[in-house]
TIKEKOL-98402 format. One record per residue (C-alpha): x negated, y, z negated; residue in three letters. Coordinates in steps of 0.1 Angstrom, whole numbers, always signed. Each point is the difference from the previous one (the first is absolute). Example, Ala and Ser with C-alpha at 12.3 -4.5 7.8 and 13.67 -1.06 7.14 Angstrom:
<recs>
<rec east="-123" north="-45" up="-78" residu="ala"/>
<rec east="-14" north="+34" up="+7" residu="ser"/>
</recs>
This chain:
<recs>
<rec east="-888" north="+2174" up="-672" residu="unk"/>
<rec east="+24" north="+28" up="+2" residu="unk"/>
<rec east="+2" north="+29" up="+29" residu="unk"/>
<rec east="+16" north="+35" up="+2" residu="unk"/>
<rec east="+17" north="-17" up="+32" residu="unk"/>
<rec east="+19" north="-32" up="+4" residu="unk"/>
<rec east="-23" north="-25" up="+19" residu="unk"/>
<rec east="+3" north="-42" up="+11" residu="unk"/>
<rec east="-17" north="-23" up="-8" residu="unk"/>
<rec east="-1" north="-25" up="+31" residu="unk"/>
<rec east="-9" north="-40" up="+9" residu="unk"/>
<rec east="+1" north="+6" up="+38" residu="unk"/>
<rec east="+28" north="-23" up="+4" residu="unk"/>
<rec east="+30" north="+20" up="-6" residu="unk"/>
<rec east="-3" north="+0" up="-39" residu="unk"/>
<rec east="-5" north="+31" up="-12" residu="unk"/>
<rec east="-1" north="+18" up="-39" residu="unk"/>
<rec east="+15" north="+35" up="-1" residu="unk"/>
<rec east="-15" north="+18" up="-34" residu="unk"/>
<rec east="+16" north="+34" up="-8" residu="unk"/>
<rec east="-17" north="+30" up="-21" residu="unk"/>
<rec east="+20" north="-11" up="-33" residu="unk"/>
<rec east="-13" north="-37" up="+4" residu="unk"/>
<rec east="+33" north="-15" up="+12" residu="unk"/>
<rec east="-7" north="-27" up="+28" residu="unk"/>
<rec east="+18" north="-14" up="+25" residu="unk"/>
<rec east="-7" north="-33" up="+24" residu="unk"/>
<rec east="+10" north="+4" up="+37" residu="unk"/>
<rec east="+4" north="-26" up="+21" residu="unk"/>
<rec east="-1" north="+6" up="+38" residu="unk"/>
<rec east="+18" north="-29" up="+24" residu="unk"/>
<rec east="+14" north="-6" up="+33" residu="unk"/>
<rec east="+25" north="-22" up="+8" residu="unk"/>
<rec east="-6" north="-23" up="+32" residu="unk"/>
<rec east="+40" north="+0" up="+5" residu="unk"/>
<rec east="+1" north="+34" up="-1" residu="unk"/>
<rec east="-30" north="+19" up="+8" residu="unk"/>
<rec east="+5" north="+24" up="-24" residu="unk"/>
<rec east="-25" north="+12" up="-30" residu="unk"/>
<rec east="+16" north="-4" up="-33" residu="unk"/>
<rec east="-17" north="+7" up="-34" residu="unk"/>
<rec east="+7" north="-13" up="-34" residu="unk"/>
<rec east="-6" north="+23" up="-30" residu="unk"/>
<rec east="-5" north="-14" up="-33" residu="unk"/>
<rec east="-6" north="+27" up="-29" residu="unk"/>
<rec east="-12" north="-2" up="-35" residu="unk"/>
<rec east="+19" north="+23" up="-25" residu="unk"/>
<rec east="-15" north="+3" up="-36" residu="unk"/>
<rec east="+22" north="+10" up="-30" residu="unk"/>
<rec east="-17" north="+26" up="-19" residu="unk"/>
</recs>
């Protein structure tokens, strides 16, 4: 399902699936740190060769 905007796809739990226009995606990964206390997130993205 592709937009005119970028939009996430979400599982409530920090997990989220970023899907631009062009069909590139890219998972998030929202976490804090109990040593810390500080939000960090993890970005994974898929590239395709075309």
């Amino acid at each position: 399902m592709l937009k005119d905007k970028p939009y996430k796809l979400t599982d409530g739990k920090g997990l989220r699936l970023w899907v631009k226009p062009n069909g590139s995606k890219e998972w998030r990964y929202r976490f804090e740190l109990r040593s810390s206390r500080r939000v960090s997130r993890l970005t994974l993205s898929l590239f395709e060769n075309r």
